[in-house]
ZAMARGU-4260 file (C-alpha; in steps of 0.2 Angstrom, whole numbers, plus 5000, padded with zeros to 4 digits):
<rodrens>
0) 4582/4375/4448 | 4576/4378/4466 | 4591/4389/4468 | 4586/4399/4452 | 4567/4399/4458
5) 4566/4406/4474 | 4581/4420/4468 | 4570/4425/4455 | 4554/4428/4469 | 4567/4437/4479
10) 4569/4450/4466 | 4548/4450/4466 | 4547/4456/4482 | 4560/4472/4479 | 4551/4474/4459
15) 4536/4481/4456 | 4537/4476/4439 | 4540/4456/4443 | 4522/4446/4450 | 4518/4429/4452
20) 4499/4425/4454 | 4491/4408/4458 | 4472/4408/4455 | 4463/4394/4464 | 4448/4386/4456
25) 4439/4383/4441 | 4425/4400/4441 | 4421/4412/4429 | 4431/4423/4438 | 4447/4412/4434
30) 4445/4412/4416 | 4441/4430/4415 | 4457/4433/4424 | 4467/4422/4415 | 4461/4431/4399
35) 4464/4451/4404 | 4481/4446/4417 | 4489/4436/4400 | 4485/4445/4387 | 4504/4447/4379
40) 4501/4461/4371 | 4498/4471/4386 | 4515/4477/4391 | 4506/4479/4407 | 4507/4461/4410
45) 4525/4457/4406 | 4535/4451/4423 | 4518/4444/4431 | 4517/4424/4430 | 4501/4418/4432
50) 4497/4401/4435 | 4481/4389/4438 | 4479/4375/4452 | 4461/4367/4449 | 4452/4351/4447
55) 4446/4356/4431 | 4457/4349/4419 | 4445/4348/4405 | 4442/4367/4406 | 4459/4373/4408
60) 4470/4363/4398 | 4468/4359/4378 | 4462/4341/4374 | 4473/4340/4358 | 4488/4334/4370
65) 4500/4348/4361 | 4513/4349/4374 | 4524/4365/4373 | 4537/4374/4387 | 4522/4382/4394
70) 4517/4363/4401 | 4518/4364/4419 | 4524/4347/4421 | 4510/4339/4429 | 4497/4338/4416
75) 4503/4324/4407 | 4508/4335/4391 | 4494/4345/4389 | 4494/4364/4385 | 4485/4374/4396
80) 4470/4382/4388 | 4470/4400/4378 | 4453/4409/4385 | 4447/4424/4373 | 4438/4437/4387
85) 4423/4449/4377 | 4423/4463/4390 | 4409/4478/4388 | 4415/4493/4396 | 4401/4505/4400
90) 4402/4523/4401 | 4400/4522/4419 | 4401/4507/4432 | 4390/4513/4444 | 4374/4518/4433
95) 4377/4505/4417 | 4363/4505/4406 | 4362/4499/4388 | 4355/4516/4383 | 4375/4523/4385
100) 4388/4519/4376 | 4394/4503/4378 | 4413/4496/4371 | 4418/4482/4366 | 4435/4474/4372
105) 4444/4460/4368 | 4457/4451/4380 | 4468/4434/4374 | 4479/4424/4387 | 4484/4408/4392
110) 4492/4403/4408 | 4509/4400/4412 | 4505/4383/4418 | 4490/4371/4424 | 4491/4363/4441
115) 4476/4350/4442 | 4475/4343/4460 | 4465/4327/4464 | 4446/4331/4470 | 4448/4319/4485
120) 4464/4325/4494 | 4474/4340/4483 | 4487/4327/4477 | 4487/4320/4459 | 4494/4302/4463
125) 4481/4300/4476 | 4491/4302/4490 | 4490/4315/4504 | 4502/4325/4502 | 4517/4313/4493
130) 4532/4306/4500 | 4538/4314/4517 | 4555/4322/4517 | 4568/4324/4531 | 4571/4340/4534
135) 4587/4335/4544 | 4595/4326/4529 | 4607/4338/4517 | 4604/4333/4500 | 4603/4339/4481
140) 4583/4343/4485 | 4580/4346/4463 | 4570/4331/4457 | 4567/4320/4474 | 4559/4336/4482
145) 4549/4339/4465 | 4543/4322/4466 | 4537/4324/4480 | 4525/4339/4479 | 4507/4339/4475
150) 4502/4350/4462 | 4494/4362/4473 | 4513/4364/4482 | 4520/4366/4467 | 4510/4378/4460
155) 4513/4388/4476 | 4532/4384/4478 | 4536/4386/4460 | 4548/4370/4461 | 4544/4360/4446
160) 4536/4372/4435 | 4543/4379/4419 | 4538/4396/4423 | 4555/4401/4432 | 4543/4414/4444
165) 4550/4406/4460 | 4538/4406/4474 | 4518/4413/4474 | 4517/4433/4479 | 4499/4432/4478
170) 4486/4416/4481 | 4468/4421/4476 | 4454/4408/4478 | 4442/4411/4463 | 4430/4401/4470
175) 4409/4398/4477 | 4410/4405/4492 | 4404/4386/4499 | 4419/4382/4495 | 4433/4393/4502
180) 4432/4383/4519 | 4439/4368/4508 | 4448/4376/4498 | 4459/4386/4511 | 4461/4368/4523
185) 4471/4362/4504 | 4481/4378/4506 | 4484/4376/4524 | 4490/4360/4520 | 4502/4364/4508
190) 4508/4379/4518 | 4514/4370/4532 | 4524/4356/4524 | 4532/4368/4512 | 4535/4379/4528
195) 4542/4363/4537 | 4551/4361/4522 | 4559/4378/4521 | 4552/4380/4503 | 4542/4397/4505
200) 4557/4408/4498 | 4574/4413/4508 | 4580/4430/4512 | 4595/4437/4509 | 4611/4429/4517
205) 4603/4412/4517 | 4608/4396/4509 | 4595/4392/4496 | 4599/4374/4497 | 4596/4371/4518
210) 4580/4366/4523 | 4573/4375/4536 | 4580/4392/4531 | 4568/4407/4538 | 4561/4420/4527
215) 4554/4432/4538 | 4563/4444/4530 | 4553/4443/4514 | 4536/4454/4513 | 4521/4441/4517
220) 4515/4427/4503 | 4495/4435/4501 | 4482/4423/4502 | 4463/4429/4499 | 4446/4427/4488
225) 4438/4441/4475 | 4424/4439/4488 | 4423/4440/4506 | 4404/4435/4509 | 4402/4422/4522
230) 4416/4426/4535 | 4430/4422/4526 | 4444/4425/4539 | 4433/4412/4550 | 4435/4400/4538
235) 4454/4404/4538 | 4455/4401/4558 | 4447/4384/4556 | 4456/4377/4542 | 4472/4383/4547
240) 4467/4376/4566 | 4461/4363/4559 | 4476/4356/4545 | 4491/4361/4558 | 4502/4349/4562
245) 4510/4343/4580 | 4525/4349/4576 | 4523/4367/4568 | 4534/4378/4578 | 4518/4392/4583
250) 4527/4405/4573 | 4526/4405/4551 | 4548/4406/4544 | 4538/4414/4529 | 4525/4428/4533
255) 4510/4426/4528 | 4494/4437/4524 | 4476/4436/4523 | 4463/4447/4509 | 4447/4446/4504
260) 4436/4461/4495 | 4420/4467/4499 | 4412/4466/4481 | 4417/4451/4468 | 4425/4465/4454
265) 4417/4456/4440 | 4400/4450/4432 | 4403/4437/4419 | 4397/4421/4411 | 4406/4405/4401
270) 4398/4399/4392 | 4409/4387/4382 | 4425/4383/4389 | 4440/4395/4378 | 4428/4410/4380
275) 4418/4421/4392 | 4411/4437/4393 | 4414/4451/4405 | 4397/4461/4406 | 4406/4474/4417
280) 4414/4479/4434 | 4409/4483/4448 | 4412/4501/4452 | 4421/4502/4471 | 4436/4490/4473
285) 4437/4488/4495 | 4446/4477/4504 | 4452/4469/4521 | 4469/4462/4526 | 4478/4454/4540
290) 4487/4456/4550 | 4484/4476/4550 | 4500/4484/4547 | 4507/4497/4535 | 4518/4483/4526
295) 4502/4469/4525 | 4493/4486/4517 | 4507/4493/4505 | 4511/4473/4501 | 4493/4471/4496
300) 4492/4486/4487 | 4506/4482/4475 | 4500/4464/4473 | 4479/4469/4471 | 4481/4483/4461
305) 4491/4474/4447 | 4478/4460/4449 | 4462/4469/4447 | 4471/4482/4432 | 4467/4495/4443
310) 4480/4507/4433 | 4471/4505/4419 | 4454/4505/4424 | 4459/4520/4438 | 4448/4511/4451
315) 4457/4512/4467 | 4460/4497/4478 | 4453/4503/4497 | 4456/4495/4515 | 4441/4492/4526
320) 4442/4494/4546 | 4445/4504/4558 | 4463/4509/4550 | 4452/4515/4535 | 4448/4531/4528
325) 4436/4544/4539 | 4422/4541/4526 | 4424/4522/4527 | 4423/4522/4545 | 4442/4521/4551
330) 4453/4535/4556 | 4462/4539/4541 | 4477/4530/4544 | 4478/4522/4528 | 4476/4538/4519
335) 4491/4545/4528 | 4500/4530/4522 | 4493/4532/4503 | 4500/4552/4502 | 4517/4544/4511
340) 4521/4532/4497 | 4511/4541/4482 | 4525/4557/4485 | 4536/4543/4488 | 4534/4537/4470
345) 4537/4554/4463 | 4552/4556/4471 | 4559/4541/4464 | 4554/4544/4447 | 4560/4562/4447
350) 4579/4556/4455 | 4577/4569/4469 | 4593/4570/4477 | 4600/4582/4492 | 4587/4573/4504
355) 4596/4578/4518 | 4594/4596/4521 | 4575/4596/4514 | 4571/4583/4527 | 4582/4596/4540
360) 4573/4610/4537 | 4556/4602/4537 | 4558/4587/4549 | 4551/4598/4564 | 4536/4603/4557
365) 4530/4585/4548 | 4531/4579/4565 | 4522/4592/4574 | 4510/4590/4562 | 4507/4571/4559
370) 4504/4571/4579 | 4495/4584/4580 | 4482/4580/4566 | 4483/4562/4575 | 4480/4568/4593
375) 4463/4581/4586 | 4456/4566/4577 | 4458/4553/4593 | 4451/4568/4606 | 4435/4573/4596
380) 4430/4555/4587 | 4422/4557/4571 | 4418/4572/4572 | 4436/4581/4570 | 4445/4588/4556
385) 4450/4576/4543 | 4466/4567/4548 | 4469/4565/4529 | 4464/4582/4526 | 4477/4590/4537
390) 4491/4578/4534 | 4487/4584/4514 | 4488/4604/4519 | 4507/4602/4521 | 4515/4586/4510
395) 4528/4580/4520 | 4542/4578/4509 | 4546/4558/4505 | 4566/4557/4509 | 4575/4541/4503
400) 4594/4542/4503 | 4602/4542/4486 | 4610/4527/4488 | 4592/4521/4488 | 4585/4528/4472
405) 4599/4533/4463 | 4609/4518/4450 | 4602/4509/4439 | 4585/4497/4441 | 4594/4482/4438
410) 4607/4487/4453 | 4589/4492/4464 | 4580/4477/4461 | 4594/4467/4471 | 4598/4478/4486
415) 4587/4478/4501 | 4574/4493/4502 | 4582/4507/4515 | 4572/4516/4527 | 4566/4534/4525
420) 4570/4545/4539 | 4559/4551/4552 | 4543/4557/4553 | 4539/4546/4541 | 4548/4530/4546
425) 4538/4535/4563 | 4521/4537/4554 | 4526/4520/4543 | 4532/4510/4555 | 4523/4515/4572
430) 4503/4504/4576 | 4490/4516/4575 | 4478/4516/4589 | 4467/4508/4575 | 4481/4495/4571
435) 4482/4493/4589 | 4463/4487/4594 | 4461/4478/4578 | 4475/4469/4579 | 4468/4454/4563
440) 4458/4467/4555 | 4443/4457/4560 | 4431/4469/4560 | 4437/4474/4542 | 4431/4455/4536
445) 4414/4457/4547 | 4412/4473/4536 | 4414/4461/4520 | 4403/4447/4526 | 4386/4459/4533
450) 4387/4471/4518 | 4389/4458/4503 | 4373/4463/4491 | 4370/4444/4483 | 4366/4436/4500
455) 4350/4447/4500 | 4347/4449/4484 | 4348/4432/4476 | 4336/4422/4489 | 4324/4436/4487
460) 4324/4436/4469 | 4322/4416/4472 | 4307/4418/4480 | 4299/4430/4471 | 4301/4423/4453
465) 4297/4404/4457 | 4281/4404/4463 | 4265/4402/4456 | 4254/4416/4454 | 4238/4408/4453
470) 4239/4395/4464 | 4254/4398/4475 | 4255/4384/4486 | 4258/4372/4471 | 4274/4379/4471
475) 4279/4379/4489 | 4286/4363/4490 | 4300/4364/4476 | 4295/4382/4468 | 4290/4373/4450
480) 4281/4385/4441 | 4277/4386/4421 | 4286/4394/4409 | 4283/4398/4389 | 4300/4402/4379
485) 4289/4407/4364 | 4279/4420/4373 | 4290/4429/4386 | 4304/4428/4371 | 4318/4420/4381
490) 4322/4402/4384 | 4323/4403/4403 | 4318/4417/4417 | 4331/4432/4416 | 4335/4431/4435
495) 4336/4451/4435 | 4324/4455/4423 | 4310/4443/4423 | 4313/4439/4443 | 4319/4455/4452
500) 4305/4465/4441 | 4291/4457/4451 | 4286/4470/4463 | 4289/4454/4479 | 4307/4454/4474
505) 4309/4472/4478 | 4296/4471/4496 | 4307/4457/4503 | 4323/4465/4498 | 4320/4483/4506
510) 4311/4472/4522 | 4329/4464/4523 | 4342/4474/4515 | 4334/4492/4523 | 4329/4486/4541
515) 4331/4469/4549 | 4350/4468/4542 | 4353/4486/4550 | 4346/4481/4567 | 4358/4468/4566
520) 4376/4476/4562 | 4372/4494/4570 | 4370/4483/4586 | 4384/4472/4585 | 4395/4486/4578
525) 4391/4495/4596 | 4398/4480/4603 | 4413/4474/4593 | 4422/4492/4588 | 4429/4506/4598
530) 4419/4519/4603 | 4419/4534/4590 | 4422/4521/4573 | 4408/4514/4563 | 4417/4503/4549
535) 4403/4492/4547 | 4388/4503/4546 | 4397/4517/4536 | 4397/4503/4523 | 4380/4497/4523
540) 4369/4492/4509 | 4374/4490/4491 | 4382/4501/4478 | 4384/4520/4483 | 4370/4528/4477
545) 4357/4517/4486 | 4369/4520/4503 | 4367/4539/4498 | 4347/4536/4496 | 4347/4527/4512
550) 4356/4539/4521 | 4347/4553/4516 | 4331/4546/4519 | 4335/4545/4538 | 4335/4523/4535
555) 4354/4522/4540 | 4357/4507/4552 | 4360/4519/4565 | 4344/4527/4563 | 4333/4508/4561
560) 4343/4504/4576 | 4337/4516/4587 | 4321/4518/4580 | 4317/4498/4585 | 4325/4500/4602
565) 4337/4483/4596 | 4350/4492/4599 | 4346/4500/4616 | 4340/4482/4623 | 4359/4475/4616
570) 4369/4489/4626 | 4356/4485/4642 | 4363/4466/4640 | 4378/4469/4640 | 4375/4481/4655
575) 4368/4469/4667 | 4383/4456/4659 | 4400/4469/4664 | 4390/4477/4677 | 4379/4464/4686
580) 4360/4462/4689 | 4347/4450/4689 | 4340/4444/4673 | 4326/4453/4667 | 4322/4451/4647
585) 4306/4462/4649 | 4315/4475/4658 | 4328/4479/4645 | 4318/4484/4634 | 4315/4502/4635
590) 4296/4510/4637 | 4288/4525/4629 | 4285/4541/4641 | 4267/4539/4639 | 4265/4522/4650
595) 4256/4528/4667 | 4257/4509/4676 | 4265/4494/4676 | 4251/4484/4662 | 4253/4498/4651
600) 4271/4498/4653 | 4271/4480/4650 | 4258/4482/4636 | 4270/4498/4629 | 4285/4484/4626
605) 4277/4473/4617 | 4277/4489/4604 | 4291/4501/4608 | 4303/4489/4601 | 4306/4478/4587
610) 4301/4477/4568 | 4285/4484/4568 | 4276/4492/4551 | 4281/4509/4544 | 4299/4507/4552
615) 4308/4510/4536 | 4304/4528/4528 | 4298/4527/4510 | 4298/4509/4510 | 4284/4507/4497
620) 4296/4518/4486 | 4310/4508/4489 | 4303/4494/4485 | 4298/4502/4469 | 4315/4508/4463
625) 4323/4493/4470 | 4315/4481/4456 | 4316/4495/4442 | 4336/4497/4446 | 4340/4478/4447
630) 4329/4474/4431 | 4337/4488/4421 | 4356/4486/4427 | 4364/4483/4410 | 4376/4474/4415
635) 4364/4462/4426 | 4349/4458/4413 | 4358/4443/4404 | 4359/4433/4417 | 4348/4417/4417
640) 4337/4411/4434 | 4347/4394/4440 | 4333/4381/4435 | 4331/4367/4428 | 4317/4357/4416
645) 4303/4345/4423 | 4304/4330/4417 | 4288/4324/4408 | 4283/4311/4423 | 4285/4326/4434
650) 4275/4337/4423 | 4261/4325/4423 | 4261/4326/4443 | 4260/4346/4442 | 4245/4347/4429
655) 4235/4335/4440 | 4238/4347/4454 | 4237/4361/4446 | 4218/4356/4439 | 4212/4351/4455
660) 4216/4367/4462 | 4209/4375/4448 | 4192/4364/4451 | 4193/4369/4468 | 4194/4386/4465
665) 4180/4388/4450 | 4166/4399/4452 | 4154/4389/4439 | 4155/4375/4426 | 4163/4385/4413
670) 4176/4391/4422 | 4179/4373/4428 | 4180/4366/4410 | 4190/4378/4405 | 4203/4377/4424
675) 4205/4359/4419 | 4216/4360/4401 | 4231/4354/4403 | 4246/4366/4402 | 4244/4379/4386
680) 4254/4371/4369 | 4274/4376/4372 | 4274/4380/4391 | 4286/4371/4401 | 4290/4366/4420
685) 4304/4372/4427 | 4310/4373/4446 | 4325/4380/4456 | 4341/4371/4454 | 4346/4371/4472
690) 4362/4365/4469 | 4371/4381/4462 | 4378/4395/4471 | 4361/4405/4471 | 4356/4393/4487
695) 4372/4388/4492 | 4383/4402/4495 | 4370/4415/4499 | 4358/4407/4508 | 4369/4394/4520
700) 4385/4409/4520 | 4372/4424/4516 | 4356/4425/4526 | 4359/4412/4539 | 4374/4424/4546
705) 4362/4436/4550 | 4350/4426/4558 | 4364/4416/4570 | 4372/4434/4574 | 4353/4441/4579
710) 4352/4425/4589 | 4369/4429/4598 | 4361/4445/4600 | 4346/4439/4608 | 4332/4444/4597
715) 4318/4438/4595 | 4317/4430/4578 | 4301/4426/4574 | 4297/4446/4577 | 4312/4455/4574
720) 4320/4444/4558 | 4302/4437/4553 | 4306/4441/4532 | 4324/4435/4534 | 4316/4420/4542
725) 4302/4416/4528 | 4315/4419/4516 | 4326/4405/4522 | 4312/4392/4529 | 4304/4392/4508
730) 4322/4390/4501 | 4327/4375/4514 | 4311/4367/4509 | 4316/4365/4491 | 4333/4360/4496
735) 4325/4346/4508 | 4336/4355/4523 | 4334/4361/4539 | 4344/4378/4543 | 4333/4385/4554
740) 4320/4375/4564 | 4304/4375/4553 | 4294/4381/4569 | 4298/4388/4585 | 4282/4385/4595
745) 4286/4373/4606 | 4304/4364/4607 | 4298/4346/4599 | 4311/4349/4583 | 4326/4353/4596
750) 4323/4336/4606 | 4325/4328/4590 | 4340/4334/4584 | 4349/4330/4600 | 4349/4348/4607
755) 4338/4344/4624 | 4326/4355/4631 | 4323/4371/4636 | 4323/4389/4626 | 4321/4384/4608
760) 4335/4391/4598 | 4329/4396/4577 | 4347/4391/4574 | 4357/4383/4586 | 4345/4371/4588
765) 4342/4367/4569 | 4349/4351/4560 | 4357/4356/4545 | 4366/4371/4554 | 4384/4366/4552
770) 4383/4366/4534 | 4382/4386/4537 | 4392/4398/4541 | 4384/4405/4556 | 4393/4407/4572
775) 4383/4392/4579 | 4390/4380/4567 | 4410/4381/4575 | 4403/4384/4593 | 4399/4404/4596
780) 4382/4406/4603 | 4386/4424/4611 | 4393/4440/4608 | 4406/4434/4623 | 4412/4416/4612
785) 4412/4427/4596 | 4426/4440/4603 | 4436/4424/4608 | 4436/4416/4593 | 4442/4432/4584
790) 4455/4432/4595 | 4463/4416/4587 | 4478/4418/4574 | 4470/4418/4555 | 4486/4406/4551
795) 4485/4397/4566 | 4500/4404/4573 | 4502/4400/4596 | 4509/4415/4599 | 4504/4415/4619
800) 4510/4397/4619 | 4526/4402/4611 | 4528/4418/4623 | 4524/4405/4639 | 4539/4392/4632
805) 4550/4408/4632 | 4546/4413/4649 | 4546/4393/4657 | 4562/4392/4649 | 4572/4408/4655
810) 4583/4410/4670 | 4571/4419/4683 | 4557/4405/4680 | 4570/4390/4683 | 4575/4400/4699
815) 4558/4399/4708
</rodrens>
């Protein structure tokens, strides 16, 4: 059975046709997947083996105990679960209003199999990780090997299962994004003992049945979440730091490769476990991989685009980074590499033969061309021509020799894929400059975790909807407010329609989302990417249209980031730290031409920089269509607020308060009698349920990002991220933590946490602040500790210790 397994995920990696997927988690997002991906009677989905590794047994596997062959082995009998997806499918995905047509879809699947892992260490025995094996002993590995996997390693080794689709192609985490860190340390774990084990496939020429057999000749096992917020490739580093053993070589036999995308693709809600609604996708499907490389990119193409149904929906997937297209802020390598394998498809399909004397009478000119169009682009920046553009003037024909596209598909699907001659082995094989200086793609991943949408939008929305209107500071403490299902027609809030419709929602949002976010990536974008490539600003904001509003409004991140001066007084740090000079805070800060002497320069700082009023163009107007959009988004207006119901003995607390404020504030004895009723017949108490991902995910891994970056950057908070700030000082008080120091006026809170005196720090300093995801939390506090870090391996891979053993161990180093 192992034998047969990880033959079969050798013909996956040469057949387009052949997938196996493992989804990690128990979300929405896993069910809806599960319902479109194995749906049998889409013959798109025959070959792809989709299997489910959660702690959610009672939601993925059927309680009747009806065992079948589809039984993965470790769920005691039970069938894994048959989800029924309703999917509206609007006329458009970036404007979707009810007021269009709207069709109705219905997708049914089951999974191949049901891994449940134990909530405390991954294993369903309890133990970490099962029984050790010796790698050194030869022996039938069949059942004592099975026995010996947790479920998560079986579900990613395929040994064990009933579903014969060998080793996982594709790993996605479908998951909170509080919880990828966890999540990836189980994957880590399991990764390296089935590494150790030589279980991660074999390539071809090697015995199935030796432990230890290396598989770098199979295309990279993907590993990655449907969303990117909160820094997913950090969390990578530190789990796979954190779970590697002593005696992992420094070098993967199987390569591995790391995703994430920028937006989660769908918007959907379960409400009964067997059926969930898809409410529609989003409309731009972008992503980021590692390591950057034309194999990782066409290997994740293949894999995501089946994924995601991009054929039938005709969304296409797009890379992130500076290897991205022009109008994404790369170079346009990987639009080079899409027209190389798109005319490469054609000319498989069509069975073109004779390669050999159209590649001779064109070879000369493709080169010329490819370098040319590569050296104009490099020597004028952005500016130049389109390097896509004039790649596309003159398709270079896609040469394979015939021996590689002629036969059979069942003959293909065995033999090893044969190169295509030059230029295009050159353009395919070659690092890009942009491959080159990004080696991880991190700045891909940066541009996924500072442009994700619900990190601003959510805690705004938050603090908008749950307050009181009347008396607001009976709500400051928890944001309990009053709610009457009978009038406002609806059982709960509609988070987007009852809460982004408030005209505070839309003012905090365009504060944050239009200004103090820009100062913050335009500034470290100077600092982090070559000169001449914007991939994170050429990104910013939300959906396309409001970038295009933006944009043209003259609010782009590059425009706030010279209009505060932010950016000048980063580069003038920077300055003075490459170049040398005494400290001087005040001095990098530029002045306006008008100061005539040194109080006036000094007086002319304090306002020539900064967040200051009027910054953002239009921002009244802004703010305006901001809440209109979000509370008219069909595809958004269903969701409920995250709350939860006051208990009567907490309701009795509120009215108390709520009438002695209302005594308080009465103008007369009337007004007073009236102000002192209790509650009006049907209302109801309801506050923020702090515990969902609303607060979780997008204030911990969302807004507290921004601020610990502006801190690395060495702004001034309490000025320059002042809305952010208030933002996350009301949420942290209804969840009873401490992500930011409540007050930064004198350094009382930092002595107590154990921090010492001296400068306070907002976030550095604060107590809860490695329950975030800002830098602070794993030890970055500047720009200089952040390069480092990024520097490290996303799998934990030693490659300078490995290159040093090499070198201490060869014969001019033993000489000296």
């Amino acid at each position: 059975n192992n034998n047969n397994n990880n033959n079969n995920n050798s013909n996956n990696s040469n057949n387009i046709n052949t997938q196996t997927t493992l989804l990690i988690g128990g979300s929405n997002g896993t069910a809806t997947l599960i319902s479109i991906l194995c749906d049998k009677s889409n013959p798109r989905n025959a070959g792809h083996v989709v299997r489910v590794a959660t702690r959610s047994a009672a939601k993925y596997l059927e309680s009747d105990g009806g065992g079948d062959d589809t039984t993965d082995g470790t769920t005691g009998g039970r069938r894994p679960r048959t989800w029924r997806c309703h999917e509206k499918k609007h006329l458009s995905d970036v404007v979707s209003s009810d007021l269009l047509p709207v069709k109705l879809v219905e997708h049914v699947g089951r999974p191949d199999g049901v891994f449940v892992y134990d909530q405390e260490d991954g294993t369903a025995g309890g133990t970490a990780g099962g029984t050790a094996v010796d790698s050194n002993h030869e022996h039938d590995r069949g059942q004592d090997i099975a026995a010996t996997l947790s479920p998560l390693e079986t579900a990613i080794s395929g040994i064990g299962s009933h579903d014969n689709g060998g080793v996982a192609d594709l790993i996605v985490l479908c998951c909170p994004v509080s919880a990828h860190l966890a999540l990836l340390r189980r994957v880590a774990r399991a990764l390296y003992r089935l590494d150790q084990w030589g279980l991660l496939g074999h390539g071809a020429g090697t015995d199935a049945t030796r432990m230890g057999s290396h598989s770098n000749r199979l295309p990279p096992i993907l590993i990655g979440s449907l969303y990117g917020a909160g820094g997913f490739d950090w969390m990578s580093r530190i789990a796979f730091l954190k779970e590697r053993p002593a005696g992992f070589s420094g070098q993967w036999r199987r390569p591995l490769g790391l995703f994430c995308l920028k937006a989660f693709p769908y918007l959907t809600k379960s409400l009964k476990a067997g059926e969930v609604t898809l409410h529609g996708r989003y409309p731009q499907i972008q992503a980021a991989v590692s390591p950057s490389n034309a194999a990782v990119r066409r290997r994740a193409k293949v894999l995501l685009d089946r994924l995601l149904q991009n054929e039938e929906t005709g969304k296409k997937l797009e890379f992130l980074g500076l290897s991205g297209k022009e109008e994404l802020g790369g170079d346009g390598t990987c639009a080079d590499e899409e027209l190389v394998w798109r005319d490469s498809m054609k000319a498989i399909d069509s069975h073109i033969g004779a390669a050999s004397s159209i590649y001779t009478a064109n070879s000369a000119r493709n080169a010329v061309m490819m370098m040319a169009a590569q050296s104009r682009h490099h020597a004028t920046g952005k500016s130049g021509a389109s390097s896509s553009a004039v790649t596309a003037s003159v398709p270079p024909p896609i040469l394979l020799s015939q021996s590689n596209h002629l036969g059979n598909a069942a003959t293909q699907s065995h033999q090893q894929p044969r190169p295509p001659p030059s230029p295009l082995l050159d353009l395919l094989t070659t690092p890009t400059l942009s491959d080159a200086a990004d080696p991880s793609s991190a700045l891909a991943f940066l541009t996924c975790t500072l442009n994700s949408t619900n990190q601003i939008l959510h805690p705004c929305i938050l603090v908008a909807l749950f307050r009181n209107p009347t008396h607001p500071h009976l709500s400051d403490a928890d944001g309990t407010i009053s709610w009457n299902p009978n009038r406002e027609l609806t059982p709960l809030p509609r988070f987007y329609a009852d809460g982004a419709a408030k005209p505070e929602a839309g003012r905090l949002i365009t504060a944050i989302a239009g200004g103090e976010m820009y100062f913050v990536i335009d500034a470290l974008e100077r600092l982090m990417c070559p000169r001449g490539y914007d991939p994170i600003t050429a990104l910013h904001g939300g959906e396309p249209v409001g970038r295009r509003v933006m944009n043209f409004l003259g609010n782009s991140p590059h425009d706030l980031g010279e209009r505060s001066g932010l950016t000048d007084f980063v580069l003038r740090r920077e300055w003075r730290r490459m170049f040398g000079g005494v400290e001087d805070e005040e001095n990098d800060y530029p002045t306006s031409s008008n100061a005539t002497n040194n109080s006036n320069a000094s007086n002319d700082r304090q306002q020539a920089y900064g967040a200051k009023p009027n910054l953002i163009r239009r921002e009244g107007l802004l703010s305006k269509l901001m809440s209109y959009g979000l509370s008219h988004n069909a595809r958004l207006n269903a969701v409920l607020s995250p709350c939860i119901v006051v208990q009567p003995s907490q309701q009795y607390k509120f009215e108390s308060s709520f009438n002695t404020a209302s005594a308080t504030n009465a103008n007369d004895n009337d007004n007073n009698n009236n102000n002192n009723k209790t509650l009006e017949e049907g209302t109801i108490l309801i506050k923020p349920d702090t515990s969902t991902r609303f607060f979780s995910d997008d204030l911990q891994h969302g807004l507290c990002i921004y601020l610990g970056l502006a801190e690395l950057l060495g702004f001034d908070l309490e000025r320059d991220m002042k809305v952010t700030l208030y933002v996350v000082r009301r949420l942290q008080r209804w969840m009873g933590k401490e992500f930011v120091l409540p007050d930064s006026r004198d350094d009382h809170h930092a002595n107590a946490n154990g921090k010492g005196a001296g400068k306070v720090k907002l976030v550095a300093h604060a107590k809860d602040v490695a329950e975030t995801s800002a830098p602070q939390a794993f030890g970055v506090e500047t720009i200089g500790d952040l390069k480092r870090f990024l520097e490290l391996d996303v799998f934990g891979e030693r490659r300078t210790e490995r290159a040093e053993g090499c070198l201490m161990k060869s014969g001019l180093i033993s000489k000296l």
